[in-house]
C-alpha positions as MATLAB code, in Angstrom:
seq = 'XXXXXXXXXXXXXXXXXXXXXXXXXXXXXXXXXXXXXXXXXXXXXXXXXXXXXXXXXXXXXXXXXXXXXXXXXXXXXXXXXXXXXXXXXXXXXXXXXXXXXXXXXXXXXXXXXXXXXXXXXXXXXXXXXXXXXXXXXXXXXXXXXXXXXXXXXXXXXXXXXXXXXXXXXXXXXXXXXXXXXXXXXXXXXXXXXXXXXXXXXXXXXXXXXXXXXXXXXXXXXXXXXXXXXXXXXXXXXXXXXXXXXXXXXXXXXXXXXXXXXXXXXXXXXXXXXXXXXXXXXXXXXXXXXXXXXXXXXXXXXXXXXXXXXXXXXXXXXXXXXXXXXXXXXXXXXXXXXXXXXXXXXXXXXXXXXXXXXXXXXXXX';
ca = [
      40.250   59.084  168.148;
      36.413   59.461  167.693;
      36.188   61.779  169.517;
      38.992   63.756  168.799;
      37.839   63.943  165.494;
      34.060   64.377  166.281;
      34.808   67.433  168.623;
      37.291   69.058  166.231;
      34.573   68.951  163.493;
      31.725   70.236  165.561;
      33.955   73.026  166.847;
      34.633   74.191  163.268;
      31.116   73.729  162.199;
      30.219   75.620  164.945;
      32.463   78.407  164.434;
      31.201   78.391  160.844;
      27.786   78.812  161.143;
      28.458   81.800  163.887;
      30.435   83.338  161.405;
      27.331   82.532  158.784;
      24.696   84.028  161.469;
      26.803   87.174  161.667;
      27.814   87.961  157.602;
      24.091   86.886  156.720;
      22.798   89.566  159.434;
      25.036   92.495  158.286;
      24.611   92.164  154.644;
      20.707   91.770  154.641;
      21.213   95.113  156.952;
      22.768   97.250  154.288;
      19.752   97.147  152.026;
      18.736  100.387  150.236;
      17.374  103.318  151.938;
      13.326  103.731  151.211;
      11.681  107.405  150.825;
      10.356  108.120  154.745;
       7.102  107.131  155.524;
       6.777  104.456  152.948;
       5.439  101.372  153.818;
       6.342   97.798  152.718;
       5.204   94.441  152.777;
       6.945   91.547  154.379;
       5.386   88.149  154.824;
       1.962   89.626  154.549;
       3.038   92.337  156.808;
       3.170   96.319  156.759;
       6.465   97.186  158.434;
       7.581  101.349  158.073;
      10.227  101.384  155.079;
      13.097  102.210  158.076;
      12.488   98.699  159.662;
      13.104   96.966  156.404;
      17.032   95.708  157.109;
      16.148   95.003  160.496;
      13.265   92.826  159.916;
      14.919   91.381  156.738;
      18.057   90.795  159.023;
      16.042   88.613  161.588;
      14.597   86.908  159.226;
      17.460   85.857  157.773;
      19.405   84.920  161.302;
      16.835   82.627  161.625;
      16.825   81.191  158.317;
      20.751   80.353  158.717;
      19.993   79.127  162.181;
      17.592   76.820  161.167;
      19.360   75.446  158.311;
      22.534   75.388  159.695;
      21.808   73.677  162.890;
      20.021   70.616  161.065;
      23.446   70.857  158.777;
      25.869   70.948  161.854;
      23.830   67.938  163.135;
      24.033   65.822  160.250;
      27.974   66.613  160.096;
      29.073   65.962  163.258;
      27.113   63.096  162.910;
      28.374   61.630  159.696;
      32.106   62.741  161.101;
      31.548   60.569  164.254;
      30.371   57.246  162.249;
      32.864   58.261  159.311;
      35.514   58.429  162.570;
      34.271   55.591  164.250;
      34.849   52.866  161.087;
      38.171   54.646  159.570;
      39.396   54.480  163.403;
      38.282   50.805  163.575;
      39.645   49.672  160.313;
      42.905   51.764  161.048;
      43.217   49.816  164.913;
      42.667   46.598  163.747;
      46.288   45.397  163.490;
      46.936   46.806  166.809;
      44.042   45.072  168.200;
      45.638   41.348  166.492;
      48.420   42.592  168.242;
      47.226   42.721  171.140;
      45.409   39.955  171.293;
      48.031   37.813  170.086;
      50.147   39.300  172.939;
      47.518   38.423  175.436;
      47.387   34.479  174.299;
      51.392   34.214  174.042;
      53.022   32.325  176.983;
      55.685   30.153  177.269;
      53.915   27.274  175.651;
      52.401   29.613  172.808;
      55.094   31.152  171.548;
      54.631   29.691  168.322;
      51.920   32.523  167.492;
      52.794   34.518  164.707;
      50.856   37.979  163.676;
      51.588   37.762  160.202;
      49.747   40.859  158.887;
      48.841   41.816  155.535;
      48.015   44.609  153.919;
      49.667   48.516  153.116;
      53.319   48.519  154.733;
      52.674   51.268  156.981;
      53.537   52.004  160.319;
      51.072   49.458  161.868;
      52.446   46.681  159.743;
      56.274   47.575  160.677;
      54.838   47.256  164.280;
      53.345   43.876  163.454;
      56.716   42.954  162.098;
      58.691   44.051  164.870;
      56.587   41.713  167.130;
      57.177   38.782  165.035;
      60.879   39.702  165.096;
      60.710   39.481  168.880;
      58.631   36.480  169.360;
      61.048   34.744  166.696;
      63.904   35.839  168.949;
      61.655   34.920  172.281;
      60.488   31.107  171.205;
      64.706   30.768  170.220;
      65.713   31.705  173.613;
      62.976   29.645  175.535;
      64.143   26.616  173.269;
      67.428   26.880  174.100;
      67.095   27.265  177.641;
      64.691   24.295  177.375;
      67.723   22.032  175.965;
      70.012   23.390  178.248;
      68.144   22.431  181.137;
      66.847   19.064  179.556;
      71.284   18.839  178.620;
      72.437   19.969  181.996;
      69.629   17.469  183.990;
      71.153   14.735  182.061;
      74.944   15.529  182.685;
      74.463   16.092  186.234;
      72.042   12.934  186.143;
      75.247   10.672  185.043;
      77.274   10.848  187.676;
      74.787   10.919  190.377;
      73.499    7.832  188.939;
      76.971    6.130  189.238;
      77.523    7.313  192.753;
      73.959    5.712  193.679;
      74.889    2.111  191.816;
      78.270    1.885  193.245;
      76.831    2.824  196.576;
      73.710    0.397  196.753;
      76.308   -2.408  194.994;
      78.959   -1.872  197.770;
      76.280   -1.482  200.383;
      74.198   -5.065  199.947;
      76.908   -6.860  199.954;
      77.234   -8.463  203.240;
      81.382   -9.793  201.761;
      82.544   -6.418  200.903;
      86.425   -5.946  202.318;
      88.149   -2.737  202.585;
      89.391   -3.023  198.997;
      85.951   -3.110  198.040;
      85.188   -0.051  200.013;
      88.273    1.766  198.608;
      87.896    0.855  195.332;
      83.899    2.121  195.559;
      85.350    5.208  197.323;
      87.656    5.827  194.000;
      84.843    5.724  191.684;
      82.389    7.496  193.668;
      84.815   10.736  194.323;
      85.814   10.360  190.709;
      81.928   10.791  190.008;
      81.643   13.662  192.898;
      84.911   15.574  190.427;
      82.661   15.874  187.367;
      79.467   16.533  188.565;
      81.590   19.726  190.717;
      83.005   20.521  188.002;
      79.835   20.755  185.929;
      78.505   23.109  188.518;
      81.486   25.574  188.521;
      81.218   25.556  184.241;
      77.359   25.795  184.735;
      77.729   28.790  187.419;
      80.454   30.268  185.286;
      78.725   30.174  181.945;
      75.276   31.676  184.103;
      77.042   34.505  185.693;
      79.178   35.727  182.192;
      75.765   35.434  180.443;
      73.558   37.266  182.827;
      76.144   39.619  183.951;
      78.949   42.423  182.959;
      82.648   42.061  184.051;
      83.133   42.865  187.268;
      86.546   44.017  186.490;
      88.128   46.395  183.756;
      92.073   46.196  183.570;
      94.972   45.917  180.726;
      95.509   41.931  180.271;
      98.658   40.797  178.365;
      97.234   37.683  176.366;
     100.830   36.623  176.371;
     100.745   36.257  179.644;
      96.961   34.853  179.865;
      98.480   32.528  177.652;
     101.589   31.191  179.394;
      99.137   31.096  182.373;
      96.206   28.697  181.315;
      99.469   26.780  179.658;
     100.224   25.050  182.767;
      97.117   22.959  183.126;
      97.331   21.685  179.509;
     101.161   21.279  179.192;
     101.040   17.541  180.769;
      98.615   16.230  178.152;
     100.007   17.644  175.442;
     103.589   16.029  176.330;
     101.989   12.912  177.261;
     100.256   12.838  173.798;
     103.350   13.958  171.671;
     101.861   17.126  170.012;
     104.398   18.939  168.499;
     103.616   23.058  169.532;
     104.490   26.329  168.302;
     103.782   29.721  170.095;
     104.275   33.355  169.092;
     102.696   34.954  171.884;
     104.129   38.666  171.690;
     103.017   41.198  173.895;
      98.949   42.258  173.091;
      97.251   44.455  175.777;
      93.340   43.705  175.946;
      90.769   45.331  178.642;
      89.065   43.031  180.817;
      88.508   40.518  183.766;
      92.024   38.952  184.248;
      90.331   35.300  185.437;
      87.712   35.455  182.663;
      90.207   36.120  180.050;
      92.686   32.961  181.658;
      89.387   30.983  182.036;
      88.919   31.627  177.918;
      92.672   30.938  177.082;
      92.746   28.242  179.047;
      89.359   26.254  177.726;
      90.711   27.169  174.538;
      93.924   25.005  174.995;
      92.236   22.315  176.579;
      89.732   21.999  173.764;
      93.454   21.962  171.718;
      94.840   19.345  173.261;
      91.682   17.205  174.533;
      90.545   17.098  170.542;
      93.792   16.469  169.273;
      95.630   13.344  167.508;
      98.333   11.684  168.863;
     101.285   13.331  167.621;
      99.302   16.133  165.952;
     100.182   19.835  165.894;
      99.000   23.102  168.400;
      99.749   26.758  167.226;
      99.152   29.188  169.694;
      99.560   33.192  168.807;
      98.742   36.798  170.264;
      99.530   39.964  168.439;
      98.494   43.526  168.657;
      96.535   45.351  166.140;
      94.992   49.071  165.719;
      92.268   49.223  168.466;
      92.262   44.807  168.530;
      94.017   42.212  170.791;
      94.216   39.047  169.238;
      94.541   35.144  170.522;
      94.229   32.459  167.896;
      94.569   28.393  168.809;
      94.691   26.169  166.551;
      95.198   22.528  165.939;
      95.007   19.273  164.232;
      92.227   16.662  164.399;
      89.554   14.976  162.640;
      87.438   16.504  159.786;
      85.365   18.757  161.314;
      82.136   19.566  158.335;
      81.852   23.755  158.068;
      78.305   23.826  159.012;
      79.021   22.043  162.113;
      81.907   24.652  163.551;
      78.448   27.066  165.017;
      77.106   23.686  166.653;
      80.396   23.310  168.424;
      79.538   26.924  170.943;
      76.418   25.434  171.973;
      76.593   24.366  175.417;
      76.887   20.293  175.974;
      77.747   20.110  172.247;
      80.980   18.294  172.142;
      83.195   17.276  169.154;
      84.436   13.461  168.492;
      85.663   12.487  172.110;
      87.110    8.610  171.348;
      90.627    9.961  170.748;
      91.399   11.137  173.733;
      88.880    8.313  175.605;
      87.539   11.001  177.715;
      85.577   14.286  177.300;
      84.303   17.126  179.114;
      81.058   18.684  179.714;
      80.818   20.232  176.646;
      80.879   23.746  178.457;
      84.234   25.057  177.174;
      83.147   26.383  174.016;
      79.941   27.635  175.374;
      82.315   29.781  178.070;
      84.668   31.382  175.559;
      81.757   32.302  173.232;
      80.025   33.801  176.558;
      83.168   35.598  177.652;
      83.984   37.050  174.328;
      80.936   39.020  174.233;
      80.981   40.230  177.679;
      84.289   41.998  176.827;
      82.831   42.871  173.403;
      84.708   41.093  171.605;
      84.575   39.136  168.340;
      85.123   35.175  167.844;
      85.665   33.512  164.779;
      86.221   29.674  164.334;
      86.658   27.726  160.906;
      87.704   24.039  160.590;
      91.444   23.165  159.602;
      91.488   21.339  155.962;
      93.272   18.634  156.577;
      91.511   17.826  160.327;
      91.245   20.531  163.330;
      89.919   23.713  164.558;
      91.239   27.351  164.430;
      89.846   29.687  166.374;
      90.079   33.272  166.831;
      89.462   35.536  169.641;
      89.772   39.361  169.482;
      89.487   41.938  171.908;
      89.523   45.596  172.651;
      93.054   47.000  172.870;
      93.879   48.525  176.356;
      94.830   52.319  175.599;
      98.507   52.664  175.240;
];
């Protein structure tokens, strides 16, 4: 930008004082005309009265000459200092910039620009890369507790398999009940830690990538679908259910959309009362699909309904004396937004969850 500027001045200045040398020379030319053969006297000289404009014309080119070059130097001078601090002052902020970028990593993220000052462009830019390093340093800290979460789940039932294992193994007694009943717990361990994986490899791939397939899903049928692998627990634990499920068209992956209906129920019916209540309903709307579950349970606080989509967050798990992975949520949140959809959730007055799932209609 010093440059820039520096060049652009001396070019004009230049221009200038050419334009100077010329004017000066033709208007010291059209003196008056002397009587021939007159003589006058020019800086102590006798020059013939016809040389007059021409000498007084040199004379003059020079004059500008000299004077103007000594001005020309002393602007593009004072331009390129003048450019050189406005230039500096101006880059500053980008400079903070970029040497805040330069000492970010993943341990630094913490590194905030914070500049002050005129809101101008430079600050907007400043701001925008706060904006993204507050976004950044939220994404690194969640992927640190899901790793940190995910460590410990798997770390469960490995541990069991490795106590029940080194138990059975050193002693010298053990009978073939022993063996079988070491065998139950340690392929009852092998189930969850399997199905940890599959929710973990599920959740990764619906995160990181777009559907694979586009299609018209009836949630209806989604519905009656996933219904089957909850429809056990929820006789076995007396809820009394109700379902409108009518006919609603959405676009999107057929399995996701059962895998979402169906963590849905089991969430339901896994954080239900004994003898509570489970409303399932799809309708159609202008342009929406819509799937809402809900059902009874304890008090669940409003500001704690968010918490619940984070992954290994899990609500109270002593009614039902066994939980999940604390995936299911997680999944349905992650699915929603890979069909570009919208989920809302608030907590049931007297003790549950509702929760509310819409999609894009398929076209008619």
């Amino acid at each position: 930008m010093t440059l820039v500027a520096t060049g652009l001045v001396a070019g004009a200045s230049a221009l200038l004082l050419w334009l100077g040398w010329l004017l000066v020379g033709g208007v010291v030319a059209a003196v008056p005309r002397l009587p021939d053969g007159s003589r006058v006297r020019v800086d102590g000289h006798e020059i013939p009265a016809d040389q007059l404009g021409v000498v007084l014309g040199r004379h003059a080119r020079e004059q500008v000459l000299t004077s103007g070059l000594v001005a020309f130097l002393c602007v593009v001078a004072a331009t390129a200092i003048l450019a050189w601090v406005f230039t500096g002052r101006v880059l500053a902020p980008v400079h903070e910039v970029t040497e805040t970028a330069r000492r970010l990593s993943a341990e630094s993220l913490g590194e905030r620009i914070r500049l002050e000052g005129p809101r101008d462009e430079v600050a907007e830019l400043a701001d925008t890369f706060d904006q993204m390093l507050d976004r950044l340093q939220a994404t690194f800290d969640s992927q640190r507790r899901f790793v940190a979460n995910a460590s410990h789940e798997l770390r469960t039932p490995l541990a069991v398999i490795r106590t029940e294992l080194d138990v059975t193994l050193s002693d010298p007694d053990a009978d073939t009940e022993e063996l079988r009943r070491m065998a139950g717990v340690v392929r009852d361990a092998a189930m969850r830690a399997e199905q940890l994986v599959e929710a973990l490899l599920l959740l990764a791939r619906t995160d990181a990538a777009g559907l694979a397939v586009h299609e018209p899903v009836d949630l209806a049928a989604v519905v009656a679908s996933a219904w089957r692998g909850a429809r056990a627990d929820a006789q076995r634990r007396g809820l009394r259910l109700s379902f409108d499920t009518r006919p609603a068209l959405a676009v999107g992956d057929p399995a996701l959309l059962e895998r979402v209906a169906g963590n849905l129920l089991e969430n339901a019916v896994r954080h239900n009362v004994d003898g509570g209540w489970l409303t399932v309903r799809t309708e159609a709307g202008p342009g929406w699909s819509r799937l809402e579950v809900a059902s009874s349970g304890p008090v669940i606080p409003p500001e704690r309904v968010t918490e619940l989509f984070e992954p290994f967050r899990r609500g109270v798990v002593a009614r039902t004396g066994k939980s999940g992975a604390g995936l299911g949520l997680s999944i349905v949140r992650a699915a929603v937004a890979a069909h570009g959809g919208r989920l809302r959730a608030a907590p049931v007055a007297a003790g549950g969850l509702a929760v509310s799932v819409e999609l894009p209609a398929a076209p008619a």
